[in-house]
C-alpha positions in Angstrom: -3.7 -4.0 14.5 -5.8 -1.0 15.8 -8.8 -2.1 13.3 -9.4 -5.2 15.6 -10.1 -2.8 18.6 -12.7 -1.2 16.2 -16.5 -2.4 16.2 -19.2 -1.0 13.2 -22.4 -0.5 15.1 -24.5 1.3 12.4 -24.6 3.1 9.3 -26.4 6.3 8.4 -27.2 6.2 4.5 -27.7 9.1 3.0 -26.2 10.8 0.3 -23.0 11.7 2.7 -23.2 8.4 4.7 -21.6 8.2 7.9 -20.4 5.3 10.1 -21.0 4.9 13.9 -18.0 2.4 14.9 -17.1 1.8 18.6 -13.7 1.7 20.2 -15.3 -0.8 23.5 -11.4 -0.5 25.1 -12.2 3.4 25.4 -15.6 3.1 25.7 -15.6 6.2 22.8 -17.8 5.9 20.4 -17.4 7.8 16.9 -19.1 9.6 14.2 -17.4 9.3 11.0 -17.7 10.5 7.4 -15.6 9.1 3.7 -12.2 10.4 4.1 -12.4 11.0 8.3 -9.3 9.8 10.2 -9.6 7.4 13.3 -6.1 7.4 14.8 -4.1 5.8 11.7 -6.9 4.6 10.1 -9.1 6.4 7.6 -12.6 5.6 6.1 -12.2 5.0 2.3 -15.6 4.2 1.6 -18.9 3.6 3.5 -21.4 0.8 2.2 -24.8 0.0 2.7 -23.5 -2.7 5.4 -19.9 -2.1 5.4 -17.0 0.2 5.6 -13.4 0.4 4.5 -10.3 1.4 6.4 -7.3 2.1 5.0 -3.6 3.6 7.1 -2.8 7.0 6.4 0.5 5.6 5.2 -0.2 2.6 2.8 -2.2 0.5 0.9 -3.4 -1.6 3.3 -7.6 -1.8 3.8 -10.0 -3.3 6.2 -13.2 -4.0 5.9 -15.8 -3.8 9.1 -19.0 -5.5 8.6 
């Protein structure tokens, strides 16, 4: 499950919010907007203290808190 290599480490709220979320195995951290792909995952929505990941391919969504 390539969400479980995935860490949130901050938000940025703002009327396009973006989410700063850490791959520690690569030591890479990312940058990422609604709709931006990470691999096979993309973000389908950003809260206040959360975001959701869905697959490219299917329904399937995670949430990183």
């Amino acid at each position: 499950n390539a969400v479980k290599e995935l860490k949130l480490v901050g938000i940025i709220w703002s009327s396009a919010p973006q989410a700063i979320i850490e791959q520690p195995k690569d030591a890479r951290t990312h940058l990422l907007g609604t709709g931006d792909t990470l691999g096979p995952l993309r973000v389908k929505k950003i809260f206040q203290d959360r975001v959701i990941l869905g697959r490219n391919d299917g329904p399937q969504e995670w949430e990183l808190r």
